[in-house]
C-alpha positions as CSV (number, residue, x, y, z in Angstrom):
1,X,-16.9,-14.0,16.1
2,X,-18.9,-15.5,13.3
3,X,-18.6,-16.1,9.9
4,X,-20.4,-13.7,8.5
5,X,-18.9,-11.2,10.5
6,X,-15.4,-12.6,9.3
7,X,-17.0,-12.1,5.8
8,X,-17.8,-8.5,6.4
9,X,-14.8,-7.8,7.9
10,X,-12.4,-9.0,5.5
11,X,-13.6,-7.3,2.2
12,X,-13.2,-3.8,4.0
13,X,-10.8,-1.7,3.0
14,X,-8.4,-2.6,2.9
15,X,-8.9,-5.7,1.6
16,X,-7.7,-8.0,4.3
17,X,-8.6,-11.0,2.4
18,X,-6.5,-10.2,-0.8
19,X,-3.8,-9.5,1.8
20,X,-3.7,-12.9,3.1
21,X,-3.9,-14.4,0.3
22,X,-1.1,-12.5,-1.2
23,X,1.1,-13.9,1.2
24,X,0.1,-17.4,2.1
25,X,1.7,-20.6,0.4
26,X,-1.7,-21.7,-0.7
27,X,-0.2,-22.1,-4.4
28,X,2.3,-24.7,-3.2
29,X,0.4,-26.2,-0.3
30,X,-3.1,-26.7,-1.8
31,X,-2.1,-27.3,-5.6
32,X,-5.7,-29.0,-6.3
33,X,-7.8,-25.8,-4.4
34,X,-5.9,-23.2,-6.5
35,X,-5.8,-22.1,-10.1
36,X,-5.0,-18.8,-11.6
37,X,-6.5,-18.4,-15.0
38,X,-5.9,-15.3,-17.7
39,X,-9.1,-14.3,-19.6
40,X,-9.6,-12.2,-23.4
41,X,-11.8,-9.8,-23.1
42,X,-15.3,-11.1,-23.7
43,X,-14.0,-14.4,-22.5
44,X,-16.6,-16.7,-19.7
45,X,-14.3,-18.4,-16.5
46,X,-16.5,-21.6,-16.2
47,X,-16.7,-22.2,-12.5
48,X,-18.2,-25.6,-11.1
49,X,-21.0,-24.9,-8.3
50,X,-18.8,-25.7,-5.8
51,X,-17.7,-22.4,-3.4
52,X,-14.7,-20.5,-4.3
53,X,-12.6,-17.4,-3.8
54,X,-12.1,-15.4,-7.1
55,X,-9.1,-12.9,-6.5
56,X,-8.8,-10.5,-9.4
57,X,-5.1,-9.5,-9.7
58,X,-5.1,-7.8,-13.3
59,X,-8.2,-6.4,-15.0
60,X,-11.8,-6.2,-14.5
61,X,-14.3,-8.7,-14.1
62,X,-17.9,-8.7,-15.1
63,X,-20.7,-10.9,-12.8
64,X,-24.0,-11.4,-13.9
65,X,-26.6,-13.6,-12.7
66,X,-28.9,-15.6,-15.0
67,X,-32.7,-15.6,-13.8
68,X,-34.4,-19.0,-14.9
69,X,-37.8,-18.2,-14.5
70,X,-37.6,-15.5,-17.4
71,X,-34.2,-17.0,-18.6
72,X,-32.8,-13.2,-18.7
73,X,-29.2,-12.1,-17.8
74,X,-28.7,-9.2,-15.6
75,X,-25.7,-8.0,-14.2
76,X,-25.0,-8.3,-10.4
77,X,-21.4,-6.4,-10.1
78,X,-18.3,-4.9,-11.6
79,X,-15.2,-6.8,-9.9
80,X,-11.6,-5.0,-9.7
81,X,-8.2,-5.5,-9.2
82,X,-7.7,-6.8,-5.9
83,X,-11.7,-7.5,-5.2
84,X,-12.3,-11.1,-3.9
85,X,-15.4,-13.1,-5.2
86,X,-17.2,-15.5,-3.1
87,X,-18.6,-17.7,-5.6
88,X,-21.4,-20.0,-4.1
89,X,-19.9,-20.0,-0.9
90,X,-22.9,-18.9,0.8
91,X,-26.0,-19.9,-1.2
92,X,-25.6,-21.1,-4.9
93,X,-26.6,-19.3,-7.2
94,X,-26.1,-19.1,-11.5
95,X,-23.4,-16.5,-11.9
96,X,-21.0,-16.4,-14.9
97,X,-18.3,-14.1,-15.0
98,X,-17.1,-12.6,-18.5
99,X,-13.7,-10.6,-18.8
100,X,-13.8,-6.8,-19.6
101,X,-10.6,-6.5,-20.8
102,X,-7.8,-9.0,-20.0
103,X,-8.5,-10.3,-16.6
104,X,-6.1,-12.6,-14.6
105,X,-8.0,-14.3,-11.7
106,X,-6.5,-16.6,-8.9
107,X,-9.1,-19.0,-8.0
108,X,-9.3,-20.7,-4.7
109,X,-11.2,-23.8,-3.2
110,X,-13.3,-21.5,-0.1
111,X,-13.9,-24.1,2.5
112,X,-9.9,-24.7,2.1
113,X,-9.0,-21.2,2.6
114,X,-11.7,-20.5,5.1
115,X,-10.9,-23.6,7.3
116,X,-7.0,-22.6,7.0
117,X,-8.2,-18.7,8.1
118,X,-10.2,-20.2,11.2
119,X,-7.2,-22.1,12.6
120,X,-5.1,-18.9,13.2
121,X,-6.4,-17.9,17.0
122,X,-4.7,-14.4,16.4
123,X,-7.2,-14.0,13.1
124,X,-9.7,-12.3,14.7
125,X,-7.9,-9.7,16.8
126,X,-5.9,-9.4,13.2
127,X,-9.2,-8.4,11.8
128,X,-10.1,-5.9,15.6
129,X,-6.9,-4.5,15.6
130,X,-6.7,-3.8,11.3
131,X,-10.6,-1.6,11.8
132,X,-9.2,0.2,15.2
133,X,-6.1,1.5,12.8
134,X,-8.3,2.1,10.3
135,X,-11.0,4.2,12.6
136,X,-8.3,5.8,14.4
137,X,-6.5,7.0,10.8
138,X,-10.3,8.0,9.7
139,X,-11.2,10.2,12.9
140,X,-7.2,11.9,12.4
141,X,-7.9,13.1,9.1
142,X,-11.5,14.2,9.9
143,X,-9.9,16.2,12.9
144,X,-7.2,17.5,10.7
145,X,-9.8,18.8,8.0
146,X,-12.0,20.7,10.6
């Protein structure tokens, strides 16, 4: 299975990705590749350029992306409770992310998390077996309704 299929898979809902993180020691075993932060709305959560995993656990979280050639701000997404943020992970890119609200973030360091994900050999059928349940409860409740 490849990344990007890992990618696609864990930010379906549910959100395996939150789920995992929810319940991994990461704050104790990886002290320097984790960080929670608590934002005022209107407030900017200064990321370096290097990738990470934004996990929103209280708020709402605005992204936008500045465009240099006309220096013009333009908003790229909304983020939720519970949404995970791959911040430069894949390509960089100049997002800044402002607080609607009070926001309280958990920041991760991504190749930390994702190399940690990629040791576990029963990730993937995890990931197989999570859609199947989540297919199977989708067709029940469309047979139900008809």
């Amino acid at each position: 299975m490849d990344f990007l299929t890992v990618h696609g898979l864990l930010l379906r809902e549910p959100n395996l990705l939150a789920t995992l993180l929810k319940k991994s020691n990461w704050k104790r075993r990886y002290k320097n590749g984790y960080e929670m932060k608590i934002l005022e709305h209107g407030q900017n959560a200064f990321l370096d350029e290097s990738g990470k995993i934004i996990h929103i656990i209280e708020g709402k979280l605005l992204q936008q992306i500045t465009n240099e050639k006309t220096d013009k701000d333009a908003i790229n997404a909304i983020w939720v409770k519970d949404d995970c943020v791959f911040h430069n992970v894949f390509q960089p890119n100049n997002y800044e992310y402002i607080a609607l609200g009070d926001v309280t973030l958990e920041i991760y360091d991504a190749p930390a998390v994702l190399q940690e994900i990629s040791k576990h050999p029963f990730f993937p059928d995890l990931l197989i077996d999570s859609l199947k349940r989540l297919e199977e409860n989708f067709f029940s409740i469309f047979r139900n309704v008809n």
